[in-house]
N, C-alpha and C positions, 0 to 999 in steps of 0.2 A: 490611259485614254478611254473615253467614253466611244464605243462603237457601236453604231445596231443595225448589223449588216441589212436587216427589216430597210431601213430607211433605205439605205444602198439598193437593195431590189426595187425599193419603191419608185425612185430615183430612174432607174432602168427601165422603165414599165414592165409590158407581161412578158418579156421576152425572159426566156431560161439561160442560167449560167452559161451553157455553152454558148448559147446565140449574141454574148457581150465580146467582143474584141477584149484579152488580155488588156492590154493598155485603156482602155475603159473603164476596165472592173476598178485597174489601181484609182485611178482619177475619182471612182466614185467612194472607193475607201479613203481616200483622203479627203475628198469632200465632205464624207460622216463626220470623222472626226472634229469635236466639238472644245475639247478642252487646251488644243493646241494650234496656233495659226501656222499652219504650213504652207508655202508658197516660194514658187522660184523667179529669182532674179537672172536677166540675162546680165553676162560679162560687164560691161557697165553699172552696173545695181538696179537697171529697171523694174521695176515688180510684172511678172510676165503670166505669174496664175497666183491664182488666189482661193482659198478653200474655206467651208462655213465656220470654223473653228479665226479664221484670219479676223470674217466678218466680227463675229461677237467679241472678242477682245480688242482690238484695236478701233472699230469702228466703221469701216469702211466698205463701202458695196465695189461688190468687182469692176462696176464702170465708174467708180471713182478713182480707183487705185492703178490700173493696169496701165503701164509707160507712165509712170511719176515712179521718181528717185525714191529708194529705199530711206533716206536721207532724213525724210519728214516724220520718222519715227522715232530720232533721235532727239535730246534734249539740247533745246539754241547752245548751251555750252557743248556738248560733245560736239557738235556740226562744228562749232568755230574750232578743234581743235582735229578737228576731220578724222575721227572715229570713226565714221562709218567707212571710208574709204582705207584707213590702217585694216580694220574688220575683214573687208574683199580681199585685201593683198596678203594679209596674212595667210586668209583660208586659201589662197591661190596656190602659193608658198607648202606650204604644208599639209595640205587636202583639206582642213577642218580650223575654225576658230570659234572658241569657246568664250559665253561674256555672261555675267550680271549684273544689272543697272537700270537705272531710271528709264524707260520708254515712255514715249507721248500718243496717246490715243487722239482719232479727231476731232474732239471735245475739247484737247489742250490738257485733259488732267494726265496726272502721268501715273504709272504704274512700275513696280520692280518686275522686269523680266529675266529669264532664264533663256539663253539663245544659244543655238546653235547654226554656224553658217558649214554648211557642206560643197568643195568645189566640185561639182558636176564635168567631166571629162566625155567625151566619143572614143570611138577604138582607138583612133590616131592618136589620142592623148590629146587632141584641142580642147580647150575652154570652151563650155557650151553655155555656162553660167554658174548658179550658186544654188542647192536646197535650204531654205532657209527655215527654222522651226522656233518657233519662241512661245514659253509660258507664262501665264500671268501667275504670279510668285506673292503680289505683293501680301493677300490674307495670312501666306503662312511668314514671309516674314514679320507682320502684326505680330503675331502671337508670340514667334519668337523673342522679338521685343516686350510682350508683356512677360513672358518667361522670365528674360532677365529684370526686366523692372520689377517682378513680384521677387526674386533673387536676390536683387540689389537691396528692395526694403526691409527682408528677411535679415540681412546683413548692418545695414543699418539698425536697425532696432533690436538687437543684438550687442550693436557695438556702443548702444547707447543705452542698451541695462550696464554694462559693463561699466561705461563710464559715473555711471548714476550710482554702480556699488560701491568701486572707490571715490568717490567723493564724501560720498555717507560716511566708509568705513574711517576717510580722515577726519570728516568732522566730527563723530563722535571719539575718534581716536586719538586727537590732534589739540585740536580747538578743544575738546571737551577736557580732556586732563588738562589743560591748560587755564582755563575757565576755574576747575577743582583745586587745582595750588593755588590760583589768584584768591579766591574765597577761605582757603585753609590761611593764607598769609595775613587777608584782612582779620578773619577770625583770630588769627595770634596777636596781631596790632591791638585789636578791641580788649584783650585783657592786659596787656601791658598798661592801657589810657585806663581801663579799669584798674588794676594797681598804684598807678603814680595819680588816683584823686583827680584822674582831668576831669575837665566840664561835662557835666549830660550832654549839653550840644554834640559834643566833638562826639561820646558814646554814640550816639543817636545818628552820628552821619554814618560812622562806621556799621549802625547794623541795617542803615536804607542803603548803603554798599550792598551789603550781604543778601539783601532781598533783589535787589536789582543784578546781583549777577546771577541768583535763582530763578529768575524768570528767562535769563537770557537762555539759563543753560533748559529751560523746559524748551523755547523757543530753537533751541539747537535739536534737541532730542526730536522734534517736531520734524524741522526742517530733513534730518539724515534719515528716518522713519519715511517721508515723504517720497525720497528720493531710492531707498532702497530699505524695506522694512528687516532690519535684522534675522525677526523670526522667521523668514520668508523661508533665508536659508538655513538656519538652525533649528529651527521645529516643524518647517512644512508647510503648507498652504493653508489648511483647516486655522492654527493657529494665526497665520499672517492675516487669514480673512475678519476669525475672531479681532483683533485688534483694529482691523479697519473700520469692523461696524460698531467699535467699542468709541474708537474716534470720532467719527461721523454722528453719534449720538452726544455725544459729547459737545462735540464743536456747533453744531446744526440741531434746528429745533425739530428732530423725529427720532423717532428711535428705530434702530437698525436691528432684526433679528437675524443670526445664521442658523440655519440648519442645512450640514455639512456632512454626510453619509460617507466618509471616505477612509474610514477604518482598513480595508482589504485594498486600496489604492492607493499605487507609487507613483507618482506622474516623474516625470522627469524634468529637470531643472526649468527646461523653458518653456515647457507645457505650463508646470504652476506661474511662472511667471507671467505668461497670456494670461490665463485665467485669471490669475490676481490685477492687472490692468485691464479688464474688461470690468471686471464689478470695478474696480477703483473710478473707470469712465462712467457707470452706472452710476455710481454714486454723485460724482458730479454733477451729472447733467438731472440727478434729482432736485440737489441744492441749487441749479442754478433754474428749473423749469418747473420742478412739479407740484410744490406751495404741498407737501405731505408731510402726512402724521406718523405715521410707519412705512418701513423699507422690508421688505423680505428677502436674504440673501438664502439661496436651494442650490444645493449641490448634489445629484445623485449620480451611479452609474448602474445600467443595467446593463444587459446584455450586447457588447459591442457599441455602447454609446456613454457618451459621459454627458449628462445635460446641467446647464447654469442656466440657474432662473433669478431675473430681479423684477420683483414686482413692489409697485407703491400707489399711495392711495391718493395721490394726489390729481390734480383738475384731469389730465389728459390731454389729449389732444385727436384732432382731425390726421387721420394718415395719408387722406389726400394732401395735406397740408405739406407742401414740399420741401420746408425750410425746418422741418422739425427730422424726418425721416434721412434723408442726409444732409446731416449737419457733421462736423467734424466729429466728433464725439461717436455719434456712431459709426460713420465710416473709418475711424482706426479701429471699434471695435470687431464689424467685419471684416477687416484684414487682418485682424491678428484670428480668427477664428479660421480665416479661407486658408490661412498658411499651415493651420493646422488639417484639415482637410475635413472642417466644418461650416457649419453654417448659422446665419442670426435671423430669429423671428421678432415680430415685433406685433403685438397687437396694443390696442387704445381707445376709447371716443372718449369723449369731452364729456368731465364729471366722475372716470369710473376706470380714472390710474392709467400707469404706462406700466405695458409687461413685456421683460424683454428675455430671449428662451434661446439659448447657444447649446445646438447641438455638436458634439467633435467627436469624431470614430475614437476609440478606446486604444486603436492599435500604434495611432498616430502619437501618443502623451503619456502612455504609459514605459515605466523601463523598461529595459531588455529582456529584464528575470522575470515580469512580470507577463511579458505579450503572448498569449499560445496561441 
């Protein structure tokens, strides 16, 4: 709770603590409080006081609220299903009822509250009414929800390297030795037709077979490569990256340089693999935006920081420009760098390349044997 008894004096005017009535003082500390709407209902549900913490969350001035049903706070569905009235007899029943859920501010937007209904008793033991206390919740449940949505994508995109390894690992596994006997069998066919004097025709189809299932099988290698570069996991990142920019030069009219500083660096399996689909998205969105001649792929670490840098010479762009700065492409890039507990820069203008610069703490990507 936010309190500053300052106000409470102020509230009081000059008059000294002792000269406030006990039951004053409380009314005016309750009144302080700003983070919590406290106010009590008589036996009925009426709203019977109202304190400035009631005002700012809910909405309402005390000569709006005071003798109207507590009722108006709930969502049309709870009221038809008389929530609020189970909520009194509960707390009646029990001294206390406890709830979290949707509330309606007098705006109509709703809010997730935290509530507390307390039954207020006299000596006798009568009902004299209810202390009612409720918090606005809904910012932290946001977050909470992004928690798990950044969890859940973490999870997903995990379970989707996963799938991408094995499907690689079949196609080059599967399909490809598959592909190799079919090619070893035409190739035994072609010298039998070559022994029994058949026609060059027939020669000639059998070895546009043979070229035709070498292209499939580059176009296989291509495809499993694509999906999960072998050396990724059997040589490391440095080499996985080597080969991406060996590709991208290859396939696309730039040429691709790495320089990869990562001799003394062990990332961990899914740290390289962020990494390596961040330049792989770099790369892309070259081929498909930047009309360049060369690509720079930088990999350094210094002290506590690991930085990837992609820069290229192509046109640029405006970064007020809002369909370039999030676009897909770099918004998964950012997320796969925020889950490492990094961040993406991005500078540009028009004529003079896009440079794009992922910092990620050292502590977060590196092994275990490696982090001091």
């Amino acid at each position: 709770m936010d309190f500053n008894w300052n106000d409470a004096k102020r509230k009081a005017g000059s008059a000294n603590d002792s000269e406030v009535p006990l039951e004053d003082r409380y009314q005016l500390l309750i009144d302080a409080v700003q983070d919590y709407a406290i106010f009590m209902l008589d036996p009925a549900g009426r709203v019977a006081s109202w304190n400035s913490g009631a005002r700012k969350i809910k909405g309402y001035s005390t000569d709006e609220i005071i003798g109207r049903h507590f009722s108006l706070f709930y969502t049309p569905e709870d009221v038809a299903s008389d929530k609020p009235g189970r909520e009194l007899a509960l707390a009646a029943a029990r001294g206390r009822a406890e709830d979290q859920g949707w509330r309606v501010r007098r705006d109509g937007s709703r809010f997730w509250a935290d509530v507390t209904i307390t039954a207020v008793h006299d000596p006798s033991g009568e009902l004299l009414g209810f202390a009612k206390v409720t918090r606005d919740m809904t910012e932290r449940m946001r977050l909470a929800e992004l928690e798990h949505s950044s969890e859940l994508a973490a999870q997903i995109q995990s379970t989707r390297e996963d799938e991408q390894k094995r499907i690689a690992r079949e196609l080059h596994d599967d399909l490809g030795q598959q592909l190799t006997a079919l090619k070893m069998g035409i190739a035994a066919l072609e010298a039998q037709l070559a022994a029994s004097h058949t026609s060059p025709a027939a020669l000639a189809t059998t070895s546009e077979l043979q070229r035709q299932i070498d292209a499939m099988m580059a176009s296989l290698r291509r495809l499993a490569a694509n999906l999960r570069p072998p050396m990724l996991d059997d040589l490391g990142l440095a080499a996985a990256l080597e080969w991406l920019a060996d590709d991208f030069t290859h396939r696309y009219d730039f040429e691709t340089i790495v320089e990869a500083d990562l001799d003394a660096a062990h990332f961990t399996p899914s740290a390289s693999t962020a990494i390596f689909r961040i330049v792989q998205e770099a790369l892309t969105n070259v081929v498909k935006h930047a009309k360049a001649s060369h690509v720079l792929i930088a990999i350094s670490t210094s002290v506590g920081t690991c930085t990837v840098r992609i820069e290229d010479d192509g046109r640029g762009t405006e970064l007020d420009d809002k369909r370039r700065p999030r676009s897909f492409g770099l918004l998964g890039m950012r997320e796969r760098a925020r889950q490492l507990g990094g961040s993406v820069r991005i500078d540009s203008t028009p004529g003079a390349g896009f440079r794009i610069a992922v910092h990620i703490p050292l502590n977060a990507i590196q092994a275990g044997d490696q982090v001091r």
